[in-house]
C-alpha positions in Angstrom: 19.6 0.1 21.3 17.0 -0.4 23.9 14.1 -2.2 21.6 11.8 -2.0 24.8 12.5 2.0 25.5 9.0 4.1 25.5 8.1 6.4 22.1 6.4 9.0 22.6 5.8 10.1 18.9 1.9 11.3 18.5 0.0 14.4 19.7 -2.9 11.8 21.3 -0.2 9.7 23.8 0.7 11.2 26.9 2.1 9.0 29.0 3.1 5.5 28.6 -0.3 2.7 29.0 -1.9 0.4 26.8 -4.5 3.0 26.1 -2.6 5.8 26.0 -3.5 6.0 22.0 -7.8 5.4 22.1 -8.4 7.3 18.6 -5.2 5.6 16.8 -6.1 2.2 18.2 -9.7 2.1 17.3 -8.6 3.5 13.8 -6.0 0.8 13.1 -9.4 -1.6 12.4 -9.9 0.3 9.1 -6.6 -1.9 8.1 -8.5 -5.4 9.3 -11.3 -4.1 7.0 -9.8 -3.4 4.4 -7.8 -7.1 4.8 -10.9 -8.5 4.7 -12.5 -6.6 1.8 -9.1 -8.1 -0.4 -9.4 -11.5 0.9 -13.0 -11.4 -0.4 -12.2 -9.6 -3.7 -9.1 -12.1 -4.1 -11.7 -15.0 -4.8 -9.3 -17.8 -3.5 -6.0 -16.3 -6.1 -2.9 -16.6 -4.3 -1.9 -13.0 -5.3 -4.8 -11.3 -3.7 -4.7 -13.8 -0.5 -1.2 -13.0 -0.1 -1.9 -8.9 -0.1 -5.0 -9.5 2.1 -2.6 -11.5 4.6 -0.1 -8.2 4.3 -2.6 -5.7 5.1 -3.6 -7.8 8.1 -0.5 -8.0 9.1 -0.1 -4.1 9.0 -3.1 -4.1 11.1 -1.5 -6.5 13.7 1.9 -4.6 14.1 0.1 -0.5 13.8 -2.2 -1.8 16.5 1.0 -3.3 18.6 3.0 -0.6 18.4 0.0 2.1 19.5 -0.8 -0.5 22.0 2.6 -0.9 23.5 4.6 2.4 22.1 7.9 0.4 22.2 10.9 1.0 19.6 10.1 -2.6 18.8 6.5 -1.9 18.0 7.3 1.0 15.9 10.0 -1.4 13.8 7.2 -3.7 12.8 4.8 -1.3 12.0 7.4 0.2 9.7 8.8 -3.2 8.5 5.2 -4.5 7.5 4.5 -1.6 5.6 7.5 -2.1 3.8 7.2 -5.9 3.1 3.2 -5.1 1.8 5.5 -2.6 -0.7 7.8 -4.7 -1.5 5.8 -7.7 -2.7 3.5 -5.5 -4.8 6.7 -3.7 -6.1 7.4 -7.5 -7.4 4.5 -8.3 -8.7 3.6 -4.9 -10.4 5.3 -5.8 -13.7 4.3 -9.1 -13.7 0.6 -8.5 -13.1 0.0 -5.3 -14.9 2.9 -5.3 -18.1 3.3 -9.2 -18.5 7.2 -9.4 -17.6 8.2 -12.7 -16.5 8.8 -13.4 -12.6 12.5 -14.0 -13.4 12.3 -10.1 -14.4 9.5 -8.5 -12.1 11.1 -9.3 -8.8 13.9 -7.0 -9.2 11.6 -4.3 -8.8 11.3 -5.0 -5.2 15.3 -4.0 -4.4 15.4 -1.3 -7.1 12.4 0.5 -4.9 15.0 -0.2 -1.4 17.6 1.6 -3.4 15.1 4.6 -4.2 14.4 4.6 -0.9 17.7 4.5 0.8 18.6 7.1 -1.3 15.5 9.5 -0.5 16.3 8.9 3.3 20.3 9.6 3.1 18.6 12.9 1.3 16.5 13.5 4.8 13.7 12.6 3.0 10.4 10.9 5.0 10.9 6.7 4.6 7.1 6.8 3.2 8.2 9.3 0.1 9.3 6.7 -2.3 6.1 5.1 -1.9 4.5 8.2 -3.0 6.8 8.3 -5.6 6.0 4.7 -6.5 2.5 5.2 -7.4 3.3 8.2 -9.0 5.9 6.2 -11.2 2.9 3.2 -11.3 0.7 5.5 -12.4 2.7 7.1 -15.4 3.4 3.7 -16.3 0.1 2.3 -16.8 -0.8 5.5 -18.4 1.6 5.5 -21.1 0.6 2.0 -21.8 -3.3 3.2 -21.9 -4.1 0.4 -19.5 -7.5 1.0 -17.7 -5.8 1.0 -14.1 -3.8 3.7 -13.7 -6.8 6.2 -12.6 -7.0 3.9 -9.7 -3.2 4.2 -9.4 -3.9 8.1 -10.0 -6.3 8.0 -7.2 -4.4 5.9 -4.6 -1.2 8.7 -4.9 -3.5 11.6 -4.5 -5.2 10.2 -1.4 -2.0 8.7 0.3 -0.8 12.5 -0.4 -3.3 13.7 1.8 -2.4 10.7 4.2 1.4 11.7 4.4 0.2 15.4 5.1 -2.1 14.2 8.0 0.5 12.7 9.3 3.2 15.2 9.2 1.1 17.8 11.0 0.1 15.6 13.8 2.7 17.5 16.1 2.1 20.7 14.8 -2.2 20.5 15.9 -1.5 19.3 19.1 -2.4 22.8 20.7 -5.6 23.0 18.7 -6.7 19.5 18.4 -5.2 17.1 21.4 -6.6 13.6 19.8 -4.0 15.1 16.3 -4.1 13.8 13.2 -3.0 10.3 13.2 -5.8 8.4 13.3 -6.7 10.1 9.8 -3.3 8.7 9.0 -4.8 5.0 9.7 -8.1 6.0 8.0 -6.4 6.9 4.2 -3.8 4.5 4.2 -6.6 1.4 4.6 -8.2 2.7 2.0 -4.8 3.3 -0.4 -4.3 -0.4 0.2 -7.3 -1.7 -0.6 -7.4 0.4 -3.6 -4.4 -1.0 -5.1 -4.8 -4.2 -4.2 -8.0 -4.7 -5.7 -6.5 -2.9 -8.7 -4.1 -6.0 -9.2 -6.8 -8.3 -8.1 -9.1 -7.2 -11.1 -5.9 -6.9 -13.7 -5.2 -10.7 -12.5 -8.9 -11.4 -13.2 -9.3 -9.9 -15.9 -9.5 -11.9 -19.2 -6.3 -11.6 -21.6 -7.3 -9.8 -24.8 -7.6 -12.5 -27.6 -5.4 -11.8 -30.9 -7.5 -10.6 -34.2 -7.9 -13.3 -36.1 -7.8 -13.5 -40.4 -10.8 -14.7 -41.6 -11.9 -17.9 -41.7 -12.1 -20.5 -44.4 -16.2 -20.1 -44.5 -15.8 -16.2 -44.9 -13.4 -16.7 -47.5 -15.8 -19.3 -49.6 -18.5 -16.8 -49.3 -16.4 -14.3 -50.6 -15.6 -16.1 -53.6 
């Protein structure tokens, strides 16, 4: 395979150029903000660092591949999204359902078996992420944790993401910029959404066990 060969995969390219992509370029600094939002939220926690570094590092390989619109750009775009899923795939049961480490990592291949499955199927690679927060969602709900709206609200809107980008082709005739860029826009915000979700679960306080009471109460009672 020719790593270097030219893609030519979105209504706004038309020929091959560092520029040939303004309105997707531009849009891909929603993902440095949104880095920088976590990083801020993560309040020096290695968990939070690590997912702000991750979304920066979406932001660095989007904005190559729209830069360069090489196979190879379009691989690490791809496979940064998919390492961001990966590690909060791993930590999901650890952070939000207590499961030890030893445990809450195998979440991480069960999700690459979901999603090898969905794409033997013909499925898009980004529906078992969909389907992840879904699952995410359910979970937290069932366990009446006070995440899973944000879970809840991070599926809906990555939803509408997945159906921007599926009808960026189809506009072209209509709208010649497409709908890409809107693509860029959601999907910063889904990442900062559940990111700060874990952020907050991490910081927030573990609930303290009801206690009897104590040997004063009990005099007094007497």
């Amino acid at each position: 395979m020719n790593w270097t060969a030219y893609v030519d995969g979105y209504c706004e390219r038309l020929a091959p150029g560092l520029w040939g992509e303004p309105l997707n370029d531009v849009t891909n600094l929603a993902f440095l903000v949104s880095a920088a939002a976590v990083w801020w939220r993560a309040d020096g926690r290695r968990t939070g660092r690590a997912l702000a570094v991750l979304v920066g590092l979406v932001f660095l390989a989007s904005t190559v591949f729209h830069l360069t619109a090489t196979r190879w750009g379009g691989a690490a775009d791809s496979g940064f999204i998919l390492v961001f899923v990966l590690y909060f795939a791993a930590k999901f049961p650890r952070v939000f359902l207590g499961v030890r480490m030893k445990w809450s990592w195998l979440a991480a291949p069960a999700f690459v078996v979901l999603t090898v499955a969905m794409a033997a199927l013909g499925d898009s690679l980004y529906l078992p992420a969909l389907v992840g927060l879904a699952v995410f969602t359910a979970v937290l709900a069932y366990a009446r944790d006070p995440y899973w709206p944000h879970f809840a609200v991070a599926g809906a809107v990555f939803a509408l993401s997945l159906a921007f980008r599926s009808i960026d082709g189809v506009v072209c005739g209509v709208f010649p910029s497409g709908t890409h860029f809107l693509w860029h826009l959601l999907n910063a915000l889904v990442l900062y959404v559940v990111s700060n979700a874990m952020i907050s679960k991490e910081k927030a306080p573990s609930p303290t066990p009801a206690k009897g009471p104590s040997t004063v109460d009990r005099a007094a009672a007497d």
